[in-house]
LUMNULUM-503468 format. One record per residue (C-alpha): residue in one letter; x, y, z. Coordinates in nm, 4 decimals, always signed. Each point is the difference from the previous one (the first is absolute). Example, Ala and Ser with C-alpha at 12.3 -4.5 7.8 and 13.67 -1.06 7.14 Angstrom:
BEGIN
  resn        px        py        pz
     a   +1.2300   -0.4500   +0.7800
     s   +0.1370   +0.3440   -0.0660
//
This chain:
BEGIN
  resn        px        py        pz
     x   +0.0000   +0.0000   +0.0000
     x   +0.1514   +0.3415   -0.1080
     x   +0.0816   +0.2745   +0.2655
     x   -0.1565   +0.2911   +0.0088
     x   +0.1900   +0.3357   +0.0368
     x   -0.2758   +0.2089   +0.1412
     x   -0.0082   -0.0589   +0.4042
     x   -0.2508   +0.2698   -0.0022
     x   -0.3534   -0.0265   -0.1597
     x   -0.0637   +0.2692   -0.2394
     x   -0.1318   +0.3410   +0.1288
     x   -0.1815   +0.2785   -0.1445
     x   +0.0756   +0.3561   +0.2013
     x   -0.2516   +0.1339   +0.1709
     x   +0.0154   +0.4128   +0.0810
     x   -0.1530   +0.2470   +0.3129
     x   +0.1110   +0.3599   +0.0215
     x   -0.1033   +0.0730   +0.3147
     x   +0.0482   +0.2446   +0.3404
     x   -0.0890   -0.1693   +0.2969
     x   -0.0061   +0.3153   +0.2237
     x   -0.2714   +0.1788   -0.2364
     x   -0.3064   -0.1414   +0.1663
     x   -0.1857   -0.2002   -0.2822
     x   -0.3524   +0.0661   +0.0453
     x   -0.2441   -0.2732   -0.1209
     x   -0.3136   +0.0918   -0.2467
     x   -0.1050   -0.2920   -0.1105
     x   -0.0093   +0.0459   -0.3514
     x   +0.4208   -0.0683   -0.0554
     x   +0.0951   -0.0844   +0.3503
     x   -0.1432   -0.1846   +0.3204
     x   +0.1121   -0.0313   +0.3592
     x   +0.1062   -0.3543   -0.0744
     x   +0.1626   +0.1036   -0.3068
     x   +0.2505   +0.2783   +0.0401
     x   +0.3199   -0.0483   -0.0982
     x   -0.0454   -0.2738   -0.1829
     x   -0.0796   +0.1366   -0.3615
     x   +0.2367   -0.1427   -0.2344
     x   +0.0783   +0.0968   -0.4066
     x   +0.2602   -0.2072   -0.2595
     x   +0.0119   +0.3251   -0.1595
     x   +0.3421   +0.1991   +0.1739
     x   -0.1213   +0.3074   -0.2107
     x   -0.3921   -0.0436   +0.1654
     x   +0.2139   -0.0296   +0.3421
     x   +0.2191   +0.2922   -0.0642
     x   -0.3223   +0.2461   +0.0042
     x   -0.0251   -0.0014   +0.3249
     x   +0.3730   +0.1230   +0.0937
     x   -0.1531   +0.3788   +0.0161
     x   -0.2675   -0.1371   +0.2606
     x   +0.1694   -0.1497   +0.2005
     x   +0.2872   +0.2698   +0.0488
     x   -0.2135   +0.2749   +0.0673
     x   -0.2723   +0.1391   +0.1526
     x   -0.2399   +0.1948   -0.1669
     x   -0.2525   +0.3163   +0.0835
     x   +0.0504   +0.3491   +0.1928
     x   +0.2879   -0.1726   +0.2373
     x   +0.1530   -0.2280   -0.3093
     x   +0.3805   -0.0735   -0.0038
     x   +0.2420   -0.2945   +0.0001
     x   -0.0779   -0.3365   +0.1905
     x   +0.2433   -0.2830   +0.1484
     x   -0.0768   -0.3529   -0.0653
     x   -0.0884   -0.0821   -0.3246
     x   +0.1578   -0.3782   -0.1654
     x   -0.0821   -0.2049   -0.2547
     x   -0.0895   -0.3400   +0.0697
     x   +0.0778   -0.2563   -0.2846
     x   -0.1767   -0.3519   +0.1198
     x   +0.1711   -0.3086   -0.2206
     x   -0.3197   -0.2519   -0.0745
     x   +0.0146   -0.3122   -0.1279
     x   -0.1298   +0.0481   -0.3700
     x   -0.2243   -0.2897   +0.0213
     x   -0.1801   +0.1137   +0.2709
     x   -0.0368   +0.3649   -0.1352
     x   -0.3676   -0.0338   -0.1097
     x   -0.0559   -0.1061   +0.4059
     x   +0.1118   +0.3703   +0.0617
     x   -0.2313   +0.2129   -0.2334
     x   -0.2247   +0.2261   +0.1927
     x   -0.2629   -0.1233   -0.2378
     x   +0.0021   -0.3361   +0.1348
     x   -0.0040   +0.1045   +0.3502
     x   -0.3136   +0.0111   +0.2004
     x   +0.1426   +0.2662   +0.2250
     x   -0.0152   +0.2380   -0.3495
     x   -0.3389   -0.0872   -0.0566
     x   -0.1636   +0.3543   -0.1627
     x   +0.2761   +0.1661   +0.0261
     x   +0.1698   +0.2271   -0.2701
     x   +0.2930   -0.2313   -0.1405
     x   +0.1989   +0.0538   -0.2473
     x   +0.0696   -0.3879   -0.2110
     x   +0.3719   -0.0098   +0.1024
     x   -0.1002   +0.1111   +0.3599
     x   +0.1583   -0.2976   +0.2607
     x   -0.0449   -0.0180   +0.3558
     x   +0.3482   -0.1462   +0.1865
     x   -0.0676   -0.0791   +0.3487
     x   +0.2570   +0.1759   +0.2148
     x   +0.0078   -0.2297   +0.2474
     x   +0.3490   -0.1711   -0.1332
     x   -0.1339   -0.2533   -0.1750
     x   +0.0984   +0.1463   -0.3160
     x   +0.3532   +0.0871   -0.0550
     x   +0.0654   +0.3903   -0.0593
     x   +0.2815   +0.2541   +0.0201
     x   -0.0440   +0.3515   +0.1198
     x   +0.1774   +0.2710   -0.1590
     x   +0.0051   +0.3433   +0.2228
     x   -0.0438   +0.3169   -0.2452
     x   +0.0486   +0.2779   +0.1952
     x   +0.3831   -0.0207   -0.0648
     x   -0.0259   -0.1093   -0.3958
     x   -0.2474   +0.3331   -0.0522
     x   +0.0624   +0.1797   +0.3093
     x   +0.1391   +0.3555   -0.1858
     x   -0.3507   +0.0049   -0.2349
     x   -0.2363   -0.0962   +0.3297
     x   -0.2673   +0.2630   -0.0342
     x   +0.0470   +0.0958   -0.3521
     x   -0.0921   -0.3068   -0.2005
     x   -0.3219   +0.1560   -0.1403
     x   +0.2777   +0.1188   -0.2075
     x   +0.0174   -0.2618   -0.3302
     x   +0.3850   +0.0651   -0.0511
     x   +0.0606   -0.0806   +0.3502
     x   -0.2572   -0.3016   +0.0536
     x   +0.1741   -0.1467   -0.3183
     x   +0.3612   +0.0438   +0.2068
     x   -0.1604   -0.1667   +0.2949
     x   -0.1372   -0.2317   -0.2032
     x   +0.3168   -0.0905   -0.1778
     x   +0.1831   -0.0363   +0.3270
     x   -0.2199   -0.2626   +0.1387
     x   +0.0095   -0.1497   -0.3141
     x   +0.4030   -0.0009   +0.0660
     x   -0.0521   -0.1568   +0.3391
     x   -0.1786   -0.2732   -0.0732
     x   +0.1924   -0.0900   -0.2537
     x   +0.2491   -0.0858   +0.2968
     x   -0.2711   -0.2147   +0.1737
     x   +0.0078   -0.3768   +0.0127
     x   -0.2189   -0.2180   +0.1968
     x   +0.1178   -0.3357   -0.0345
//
């Protein structure tokens, strides 16, 4: 019987921009109590809209916020379709998006946090600026290109 190289089943990335010191307040139409922080996206560009978010504040008082990652979750691709919101009961009549995936953060699911506030730290505040969301966006692009997970 042949060996196999691969010790590691094959993985499709999984992405989360998130800030987990900006309370997250649940509506019910994209997020529940159960739910929050567990929305998921293959799509690094669909991930990457939320950097502005979750670096700042916005409103009268708005300015730079601490805390904001990215959280890429490595899941086995054949059990991807067991992750789409759209298969979840939990999601039921909820606004989701088809390449929406809920990752349970309980550890179950491998992921890696990267921190952002150093990797866009200088452009904090001033990423409703396109020039400098596409430099922050480039950078984390840079940094992840370091990541490995296995």
């Amino acid at each position: 019987m042949p060996e196999t190289n691969t010790p590691y089943p094959e993985t499709t990335q999984l992405y989360r921009v998130e800030n987990p010191t900006i309370a997250a307040v649940p509506n019910d139409v994209n997020s529940r109590k159960g739910l929050v922080g567990q929305w998921f996206t293959p799509d690094l560009d669909t991930a990457m809209n939320y950097i502005r978010k979750s670096t700042q504040t916005f409103g009268k008082n708005a300015g730079p916020v601490n805390g904001a990652q990215m959280i890429v979750a490595e899941v086995p691709t054949t059990e991807l379709n067991n992750y789409k919101a759209v298969n979840n009961p939990s999601a039921d009549g909820m606004d989701i998006e088809n390449d929406n995936y809920l990752v349970p953060r309980d550890g179950s699911v491998p992921t890696k946090v990267i921190s952002l506030d150093s990797i866009v730290d200088d452009l904090r505040g001033g990423l409703g600026n396109v020039d400098k969301l596409k430099a922050a966006k480039k950078r984390v692009l840079q940094e992840l290109g370091k990541l490995s997970l296995k």
